[in-house]
C-alpha positions in Angstrom: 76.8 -45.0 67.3 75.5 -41.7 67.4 76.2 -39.9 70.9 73.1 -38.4 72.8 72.4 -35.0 71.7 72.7 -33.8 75.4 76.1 -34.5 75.4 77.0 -33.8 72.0 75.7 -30.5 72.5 74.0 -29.7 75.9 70.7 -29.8 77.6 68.3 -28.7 75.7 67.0 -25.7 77.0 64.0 -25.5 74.1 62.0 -28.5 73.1 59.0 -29.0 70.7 57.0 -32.0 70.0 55.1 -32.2 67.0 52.5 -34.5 67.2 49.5 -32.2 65.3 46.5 -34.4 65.2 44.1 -37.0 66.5 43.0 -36.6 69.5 43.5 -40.1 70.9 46.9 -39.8 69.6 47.9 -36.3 70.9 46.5 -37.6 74.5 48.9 -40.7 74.3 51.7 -38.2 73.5 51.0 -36.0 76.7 53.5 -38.2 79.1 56.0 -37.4 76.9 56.0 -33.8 78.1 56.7 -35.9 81.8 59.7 -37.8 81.1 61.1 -34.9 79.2 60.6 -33.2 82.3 62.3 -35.5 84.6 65.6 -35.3 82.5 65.5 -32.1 81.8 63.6 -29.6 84.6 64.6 -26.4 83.1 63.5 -27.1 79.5 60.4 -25.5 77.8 58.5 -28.3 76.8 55.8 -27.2 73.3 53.5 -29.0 71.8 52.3 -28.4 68.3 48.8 -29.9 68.2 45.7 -28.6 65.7 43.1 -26.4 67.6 40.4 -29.3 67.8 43.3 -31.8 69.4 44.8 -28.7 71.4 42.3 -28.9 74.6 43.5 -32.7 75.8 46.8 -30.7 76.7 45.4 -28.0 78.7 46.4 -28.0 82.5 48.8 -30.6 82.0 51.4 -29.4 84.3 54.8 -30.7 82.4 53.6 -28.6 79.2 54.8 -24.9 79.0 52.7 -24.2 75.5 50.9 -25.7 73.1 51.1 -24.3 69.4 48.4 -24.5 67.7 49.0 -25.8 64.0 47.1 -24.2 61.2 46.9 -26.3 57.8 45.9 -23.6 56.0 49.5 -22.0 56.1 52.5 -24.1 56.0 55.2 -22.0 55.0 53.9 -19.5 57.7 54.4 -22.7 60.6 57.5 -23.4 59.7 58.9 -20.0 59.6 56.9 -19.7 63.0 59.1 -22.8 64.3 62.6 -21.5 63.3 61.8 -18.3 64.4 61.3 -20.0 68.1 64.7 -21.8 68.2 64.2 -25.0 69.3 67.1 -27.0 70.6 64.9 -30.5 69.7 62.3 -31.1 67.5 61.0 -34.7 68.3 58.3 -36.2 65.3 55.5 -37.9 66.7 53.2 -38.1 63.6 55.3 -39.2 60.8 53.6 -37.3 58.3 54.8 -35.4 55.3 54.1 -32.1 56.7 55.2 -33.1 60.4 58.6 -34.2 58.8 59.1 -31.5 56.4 58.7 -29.1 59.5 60.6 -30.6 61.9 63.5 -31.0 58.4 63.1 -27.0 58.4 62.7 -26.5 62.1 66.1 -25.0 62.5 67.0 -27.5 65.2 70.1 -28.9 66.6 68.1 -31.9 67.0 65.7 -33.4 64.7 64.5 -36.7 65.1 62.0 -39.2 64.6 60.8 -42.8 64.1 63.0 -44.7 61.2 60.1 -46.2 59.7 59.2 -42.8 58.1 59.7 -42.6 54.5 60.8 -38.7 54.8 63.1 -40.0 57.7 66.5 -39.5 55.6 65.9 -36.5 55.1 63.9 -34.7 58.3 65.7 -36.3 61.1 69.3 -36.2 62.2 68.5 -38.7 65.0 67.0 -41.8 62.7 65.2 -43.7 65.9 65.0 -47.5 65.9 61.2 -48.4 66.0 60.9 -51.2 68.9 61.0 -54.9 68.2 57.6 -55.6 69.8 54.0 -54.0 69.7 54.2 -51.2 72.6 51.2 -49.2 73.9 51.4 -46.0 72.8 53.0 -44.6 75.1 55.6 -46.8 76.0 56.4 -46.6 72.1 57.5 -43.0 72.6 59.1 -44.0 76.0 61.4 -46.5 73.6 62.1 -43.6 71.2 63.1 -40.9 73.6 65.6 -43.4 75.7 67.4 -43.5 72.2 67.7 -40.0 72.8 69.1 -40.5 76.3 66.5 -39.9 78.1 66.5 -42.2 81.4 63.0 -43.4 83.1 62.7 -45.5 86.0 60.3 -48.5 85.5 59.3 -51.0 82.6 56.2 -48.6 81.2 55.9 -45.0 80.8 53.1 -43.1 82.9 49.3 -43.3 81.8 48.2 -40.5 79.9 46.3 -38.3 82.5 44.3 -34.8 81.9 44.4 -32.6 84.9 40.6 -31.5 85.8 40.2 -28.3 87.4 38.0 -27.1 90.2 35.6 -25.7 88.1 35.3 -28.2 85.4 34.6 -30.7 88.2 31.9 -27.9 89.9 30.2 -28.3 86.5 30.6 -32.0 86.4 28.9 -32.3 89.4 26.1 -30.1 88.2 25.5 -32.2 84.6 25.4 -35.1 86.4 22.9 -34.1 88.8 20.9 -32.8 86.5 20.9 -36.6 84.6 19.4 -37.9 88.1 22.8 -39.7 88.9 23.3 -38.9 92.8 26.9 -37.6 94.2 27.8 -41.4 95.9 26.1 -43.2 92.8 28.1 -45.4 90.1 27.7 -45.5 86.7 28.8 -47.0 83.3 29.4 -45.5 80.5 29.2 -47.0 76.8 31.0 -45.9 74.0 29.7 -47.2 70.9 30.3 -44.9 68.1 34.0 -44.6 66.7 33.4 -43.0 63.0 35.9 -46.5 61.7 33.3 -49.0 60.9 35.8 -51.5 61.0 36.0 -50.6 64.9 32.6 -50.2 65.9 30.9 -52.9 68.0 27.3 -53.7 67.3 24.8 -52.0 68.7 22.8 -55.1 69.2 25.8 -56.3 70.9 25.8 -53.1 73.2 21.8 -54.4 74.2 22.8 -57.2 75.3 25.9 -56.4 77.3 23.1 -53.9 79.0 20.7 -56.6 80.1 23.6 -58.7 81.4 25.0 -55.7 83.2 21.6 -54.7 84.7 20.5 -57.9 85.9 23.8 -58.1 87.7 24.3 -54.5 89.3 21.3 -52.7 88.8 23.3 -49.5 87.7 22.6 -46.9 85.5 24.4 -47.0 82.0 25.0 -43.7 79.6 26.3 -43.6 76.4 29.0 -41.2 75.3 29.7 -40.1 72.0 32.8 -38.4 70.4 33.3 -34.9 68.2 30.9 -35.5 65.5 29.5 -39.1 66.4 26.1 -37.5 68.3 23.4 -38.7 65.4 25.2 -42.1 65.9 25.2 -41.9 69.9 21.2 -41.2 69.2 20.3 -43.9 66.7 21.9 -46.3 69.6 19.9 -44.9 72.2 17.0 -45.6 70.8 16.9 -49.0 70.4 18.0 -49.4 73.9 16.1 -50.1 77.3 14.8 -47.8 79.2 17.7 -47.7 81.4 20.2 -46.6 79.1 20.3 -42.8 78.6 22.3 -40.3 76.5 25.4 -39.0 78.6 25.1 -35.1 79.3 26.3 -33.0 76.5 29.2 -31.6 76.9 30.4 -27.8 75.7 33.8 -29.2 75.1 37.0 -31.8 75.6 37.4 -30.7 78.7 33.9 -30.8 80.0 33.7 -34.2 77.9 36.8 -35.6 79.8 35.5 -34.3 83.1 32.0 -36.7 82.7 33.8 -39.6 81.4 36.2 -39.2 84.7 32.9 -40.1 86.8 32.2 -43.4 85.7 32.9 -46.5 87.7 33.8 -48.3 83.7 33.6 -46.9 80.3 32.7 -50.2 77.9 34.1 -48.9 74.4 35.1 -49.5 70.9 38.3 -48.6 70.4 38.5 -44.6 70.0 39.6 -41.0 71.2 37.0 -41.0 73.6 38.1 -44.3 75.6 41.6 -42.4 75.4 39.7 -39.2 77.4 38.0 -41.4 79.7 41.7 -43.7 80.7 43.2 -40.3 80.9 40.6 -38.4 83.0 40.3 -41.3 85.2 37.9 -43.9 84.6 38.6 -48.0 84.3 38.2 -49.1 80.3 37.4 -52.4 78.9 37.5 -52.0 75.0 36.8 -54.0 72.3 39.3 -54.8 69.7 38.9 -55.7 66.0 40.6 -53.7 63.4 43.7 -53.4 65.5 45.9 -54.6 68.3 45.4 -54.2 71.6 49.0 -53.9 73.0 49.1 -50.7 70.8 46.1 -48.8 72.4 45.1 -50.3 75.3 47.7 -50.5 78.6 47.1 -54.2 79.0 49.3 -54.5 81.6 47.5 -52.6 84.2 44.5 -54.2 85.3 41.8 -51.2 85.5 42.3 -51.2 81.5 40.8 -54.4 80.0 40.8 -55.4 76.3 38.6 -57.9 74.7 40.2 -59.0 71.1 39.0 -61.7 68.3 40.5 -64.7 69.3 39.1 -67.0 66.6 39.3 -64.6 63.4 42.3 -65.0 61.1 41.5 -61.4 59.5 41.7 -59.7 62.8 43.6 -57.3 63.5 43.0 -56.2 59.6 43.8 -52.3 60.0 41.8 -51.8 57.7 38.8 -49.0 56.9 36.2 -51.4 55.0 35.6 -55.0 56.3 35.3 -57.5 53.2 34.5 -60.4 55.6 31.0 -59.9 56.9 32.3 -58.4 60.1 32.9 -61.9 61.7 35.5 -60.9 64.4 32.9 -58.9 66.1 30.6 -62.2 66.7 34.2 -63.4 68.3 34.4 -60.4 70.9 30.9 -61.4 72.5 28.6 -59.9 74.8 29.2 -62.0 77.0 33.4 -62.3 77.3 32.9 -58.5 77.5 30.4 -58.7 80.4 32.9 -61.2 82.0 36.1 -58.3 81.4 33.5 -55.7 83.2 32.7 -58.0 85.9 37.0 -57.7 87.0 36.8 -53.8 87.8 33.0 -53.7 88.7 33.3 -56.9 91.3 
């Protein structure tokens, strides 16, 4: 058995993870950056995340710098990398160029998940992967005790973005501008994830709303991710009158900053039900094309998920459905409407 690299050769006084892209998944990487933390105070902690993933890492207080990662040049990164001197280079992707960059990093300490297919040859610390489905990040809590890293508690922390002053001045301002008052709640829908395979019917979204509304009378906006507005639109407007387009928002921060207002975001499965956990807000999200121990904290009970019970396709993890979309007639309107019911009361 392989000692841990602190005591084979030190506390790390350097440390970089390389986690590069989506945004959901750089998110559930952030509490990371607080257990490395907690063993190690003194470390610089890095992150190297694209510039469009970059801004769900800002004001996080455990994170020294992020690095932003340009795909254009490679070769220039990873001479960018050695030049810093890591002591640790932890891969959180699992991709070729996240392994062949963290194999060329320079580091004392390269490691990474197992199941990689570039493992033998980019990591020195070959990490087992855990026996059981694991939210995300409790996944990464598993791989860093292999690196001796010692938490208290069965789960690692949430994923959580730090809003400042201002951001929350102008999320104030958006919001009263809507016509939602300062001691009103809301709900927020999120009903656009680009994977089709993920994306619960709009029709199903309707009816959710006329449940919801006959019950609590509250207003309901619907929230759309980078890319997904013409989507968020198309929804809208086959919806009642008391369903509105969220504010827009100049960027991830200001995004996360609205989604931290609502009382529940209702979602499929996507980055943007990652901002909303992490800024704040309760969750119930629908599951089909993949589990929901990996993506959902199941075990804390403001973060509901509704999966196919009856569908022997589902969790498919797959792009394209070839079975008429079936598991979405399982998750219903109405078990949905009873998982909302929990956090709204």
């Amino acid at each position: 058995m392989i000692p841990p690299p602190a005591k084979k050769y030190g506390p790390p006084s350097k440390i970089l993870i390389v986690i590069i892209k989506d945004i959901g998944d750089v998110l559930l990487s952030a509490p990371c950056a607080e257990i490395i933390k907690k063993n190690f105070p003194s470390a610089r902690v890095d992150y190297l995340a694209e510039a469009r993933c970059a801004p769900v890492l800002q004001n996080n207080p455990f994170i020294d710098n992020i690095v932003i990662y340009d795909h254009k040049k490679p070769l220039k990164m990873i001479c960018r990398i050695r030049a810093a001197g890591y002591d640790w280079v932890i891969d959180l992707l699992r991709n070729p160029r996240s392994s062949l960059l963290t194999a060329l990093s320079g580091a004392k300490v390269r490691a990474g998940d197992m199941r990689n297919k570039h493992s033998f040859y980019a990591y020195n610390y070959r990490l087992q992967t855990p026996p059981e489905d694991l939210y995300g990040p409790d996944y990464k809590l598993h791989l860093l005790r292999q690196l001796g890293l010692k938490w208290d508690g069965a789960h690692a922390p949430l994923a959580k973005y730090y809003l400042t002053k201002d951001q929350l001045r102008e999320r104030d301002k958006s919001w009263l501008a809507a016509g939602v008052k300062p001691d009103e709640k809301i709900i927020g829908f999120y009903p656009t994830p680009r994977m089709e395979t993920r994306r619960w019917p709009a029709k199903n979204f309707r009816e959710l709303a006329q449940m919801l509304h006959e019950q609590y009378s509250l207003k309901i906006f619907v929230f759309y991710g980078p890319g997904e507005e013409d989507l968020a639109q198309a929804v809208v407007r086959d919806m009642p009158p008391y369903i509105q387009l969220a504010p827009e928002a100049k960027d991830l921060g200001a995004l996360m900053a609205l989604l931290g207002r609502l009382e529940v975001l209702i979602a499929s499965c996507g980055g943007t039900k990652h901002m909303a956990l992490a800024a704040g807000a309760a969750t119930v999200t629908t599951h089909t094309a993949n589990r929901a121990q990996n993506w959902t904290p199941v075990f804390d009970p403001r973060h509901i998920a509704v999966s196919a019970q009856n569908t022997p396709c589902s969790p498919c993890f797959r792009h394209e459905c070839n079975n008429n979309f079936i598991c979405m007639d399982d998750v219903s309107p109405r078990r949905v409407f009873e998982a909302a019911q929990k956090i709204l009361g």
